[in-house]
C-alpha positions as CSV (number, residue, x, y, z in Angstrom):
1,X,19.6,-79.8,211.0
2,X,17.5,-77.1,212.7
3,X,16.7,-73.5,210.5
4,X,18.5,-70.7,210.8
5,X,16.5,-67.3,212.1
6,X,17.1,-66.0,208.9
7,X,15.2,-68.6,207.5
8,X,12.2,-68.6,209.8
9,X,12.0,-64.7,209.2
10,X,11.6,-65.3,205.8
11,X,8.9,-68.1,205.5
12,X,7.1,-65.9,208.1
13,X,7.1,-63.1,205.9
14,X,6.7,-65.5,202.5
15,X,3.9,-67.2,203.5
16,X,1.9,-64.3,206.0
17,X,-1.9,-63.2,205.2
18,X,-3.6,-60.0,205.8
19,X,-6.5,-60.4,208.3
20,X,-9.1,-59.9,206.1
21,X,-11.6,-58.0,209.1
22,X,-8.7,-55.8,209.6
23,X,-9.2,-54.4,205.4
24,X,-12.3,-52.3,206.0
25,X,-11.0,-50.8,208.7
26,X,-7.6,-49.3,207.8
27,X,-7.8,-45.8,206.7
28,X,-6.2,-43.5,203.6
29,X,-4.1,-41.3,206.3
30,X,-3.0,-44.6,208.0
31,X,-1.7,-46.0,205.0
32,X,0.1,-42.6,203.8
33,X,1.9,-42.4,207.1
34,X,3.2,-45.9,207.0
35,X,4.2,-45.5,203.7
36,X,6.3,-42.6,205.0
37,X,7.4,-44.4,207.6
38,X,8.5,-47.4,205.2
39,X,10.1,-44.9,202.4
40,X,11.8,-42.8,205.6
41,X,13.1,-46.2,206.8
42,X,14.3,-47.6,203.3
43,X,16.3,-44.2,202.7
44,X,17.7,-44.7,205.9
45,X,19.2,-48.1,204.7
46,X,21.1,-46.0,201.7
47,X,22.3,-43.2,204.0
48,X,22.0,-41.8,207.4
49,X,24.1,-40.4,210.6
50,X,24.4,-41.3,213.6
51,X,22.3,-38.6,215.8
52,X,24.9,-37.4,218.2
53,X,28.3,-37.5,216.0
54,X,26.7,-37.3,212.9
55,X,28.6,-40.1,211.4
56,X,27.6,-41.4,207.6
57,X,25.7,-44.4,208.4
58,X,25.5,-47.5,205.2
59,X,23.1,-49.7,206.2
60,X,23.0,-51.8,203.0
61,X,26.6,-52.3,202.8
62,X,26.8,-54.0,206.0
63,X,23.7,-56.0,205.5
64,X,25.2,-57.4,202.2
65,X,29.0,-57.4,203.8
66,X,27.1,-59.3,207.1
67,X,25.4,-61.9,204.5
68,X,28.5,-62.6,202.8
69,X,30.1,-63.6,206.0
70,X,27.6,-65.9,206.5
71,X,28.6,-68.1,203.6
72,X,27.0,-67.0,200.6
73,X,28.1,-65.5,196.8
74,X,26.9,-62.0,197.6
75,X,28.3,-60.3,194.3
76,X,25.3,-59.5,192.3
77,X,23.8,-57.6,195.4
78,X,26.9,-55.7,195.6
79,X,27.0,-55.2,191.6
80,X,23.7,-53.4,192.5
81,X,24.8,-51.0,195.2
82,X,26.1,-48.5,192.7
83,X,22.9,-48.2,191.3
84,X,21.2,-47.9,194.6
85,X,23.7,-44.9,195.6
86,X,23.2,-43.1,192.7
87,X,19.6,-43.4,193.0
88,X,19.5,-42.3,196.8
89,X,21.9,-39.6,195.8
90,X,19.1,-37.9,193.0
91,X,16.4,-38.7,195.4
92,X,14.2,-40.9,192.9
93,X,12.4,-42.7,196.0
94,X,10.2,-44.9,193.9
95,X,13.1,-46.1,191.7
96,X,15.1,-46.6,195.1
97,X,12.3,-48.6,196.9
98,X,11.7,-50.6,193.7
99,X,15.6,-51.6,193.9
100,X,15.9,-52.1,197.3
101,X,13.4,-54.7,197.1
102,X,15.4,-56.3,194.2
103,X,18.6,-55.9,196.2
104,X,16.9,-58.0,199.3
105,X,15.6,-60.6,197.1
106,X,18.8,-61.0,195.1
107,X,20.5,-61.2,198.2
108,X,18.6,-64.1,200.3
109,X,18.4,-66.0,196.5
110,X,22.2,-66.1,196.7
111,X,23.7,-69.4,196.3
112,X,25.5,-70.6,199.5
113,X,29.3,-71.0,199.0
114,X,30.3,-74.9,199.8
115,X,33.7,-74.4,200.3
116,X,33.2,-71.4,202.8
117,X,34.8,-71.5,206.4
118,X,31.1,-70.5,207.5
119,X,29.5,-74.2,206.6
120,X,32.8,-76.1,207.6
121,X,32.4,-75.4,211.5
122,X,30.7,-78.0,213.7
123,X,27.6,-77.2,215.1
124,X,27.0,-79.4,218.3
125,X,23.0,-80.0,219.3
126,X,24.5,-81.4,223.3
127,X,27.2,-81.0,225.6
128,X,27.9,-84.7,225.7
129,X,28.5,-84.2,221.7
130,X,31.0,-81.4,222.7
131,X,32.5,-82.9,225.8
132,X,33.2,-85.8,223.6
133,X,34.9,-84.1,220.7
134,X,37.2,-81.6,222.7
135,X,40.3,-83.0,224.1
136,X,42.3,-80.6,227.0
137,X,45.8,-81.0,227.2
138,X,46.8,-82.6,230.4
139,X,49.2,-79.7,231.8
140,X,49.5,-81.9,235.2
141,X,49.3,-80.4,238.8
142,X,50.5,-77.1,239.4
143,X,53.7,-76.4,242.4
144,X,52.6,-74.0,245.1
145,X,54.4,-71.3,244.1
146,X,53.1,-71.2,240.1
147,X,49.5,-71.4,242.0
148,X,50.2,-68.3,244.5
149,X,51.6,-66.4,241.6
150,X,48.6,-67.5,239.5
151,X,46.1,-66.2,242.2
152,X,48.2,-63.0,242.5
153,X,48.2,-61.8,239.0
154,X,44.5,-62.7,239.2
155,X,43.5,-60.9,242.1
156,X,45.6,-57.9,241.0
157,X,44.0,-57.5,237.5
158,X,41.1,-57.8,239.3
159,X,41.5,-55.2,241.2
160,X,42.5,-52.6,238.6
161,X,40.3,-53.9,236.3
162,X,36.6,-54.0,238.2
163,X,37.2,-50.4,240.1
164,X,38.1,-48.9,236.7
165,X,35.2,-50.4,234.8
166,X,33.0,-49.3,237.4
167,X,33.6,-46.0,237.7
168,X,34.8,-45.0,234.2
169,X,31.9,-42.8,233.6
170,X,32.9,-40.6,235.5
171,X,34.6,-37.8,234.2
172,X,38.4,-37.6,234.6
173,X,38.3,-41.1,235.9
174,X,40.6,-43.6,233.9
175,X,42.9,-46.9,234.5
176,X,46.4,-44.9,234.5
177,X,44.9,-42.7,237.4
178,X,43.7,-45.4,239.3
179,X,46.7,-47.5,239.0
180,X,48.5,-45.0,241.2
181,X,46.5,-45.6,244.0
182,X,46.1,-49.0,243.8
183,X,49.3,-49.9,243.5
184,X,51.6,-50.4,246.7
């Protein structure tokens, strides 16, 4: 069975070395502005808004929410949201960076859930595998007229459908008012 990206991202990140000609080079402001960056971006995981609407982002939820999806016992990462909300609420941006990382690792060390829908669906590595394992109910040959009324429907979704999509960005410009005009 092939990896999962998750899992290549990790060993990548597991078993990466600095370049070691790269270490006398780096400079003090360099590494205070990345940290900044890192810290701004870590905060940004426990709280943020989207720019326009201003709508409370929770990164961290989702991530651990998305991973439990995925087929694995996510509840000791979300026994440690709490905490991690109460430390973005004070502010305490060294405790909240030292949990965060503990959060992450707890996270991708969960144990996967056997009996989960997510490991219970077929993966298939060729068509031929696929082609093999689906079977299509025979529905027989369609009469002329359940064809022609087939190709109508079609063709008149179509129609409503593509203009409306198309031009929906304009202002004032919606299905309903198209629909009058399109229809005779």
């Amino acid at each position: 069975m092939s990896k999962k990206a998750w899992e290549y991202g990790r060993e990548i990140v597991e078993k990466e070395r600095p370049f070691p000609e790269r270490a006398g080079r780096v400079l003090w402001d360099d590494v205070i502005r990345d940290g900044r960056r890192d810290l701004d971006n870590m905060k940004y995981l426990w709280g943020g808004n989207v720019t326009e609407s201003l709508m409370p982002l929770f990164f961290i939820a989702v991530y651990v929410q998305e991973y439990g999806n995925l087929g694995y016992d996510v509840r000791k990462a979300e026994a440690m949201i709490e905490e991690g909300r109460e430390l973005a609420r004070t502010k305490n941006d060294i405790a909240l960076y030292r949990h965060t990382c503990r959060l992450f690792k707890t996270l991708f060390d969960s144990p996967k859930k056997e009996d989960h829908v997510h490991w219970k669906y077929t993966e298939y590595n060729s068509f031929e595998q696929y082609d093999a394992s689906v079977k299509f109910r025979n529905t027989g040959l369609m009469s002329l007229t359940e064809r022609n009324c087939m190709i109508r429907f079609t063709q008149a979704g179509l129609l409503r459908y593509v203009p409306a999509q198309s031009v929906q960005p304009l202002k004032g410009i919606t299905p309903k008012r198209l629909r009058k005009f399109m229809v005779r």
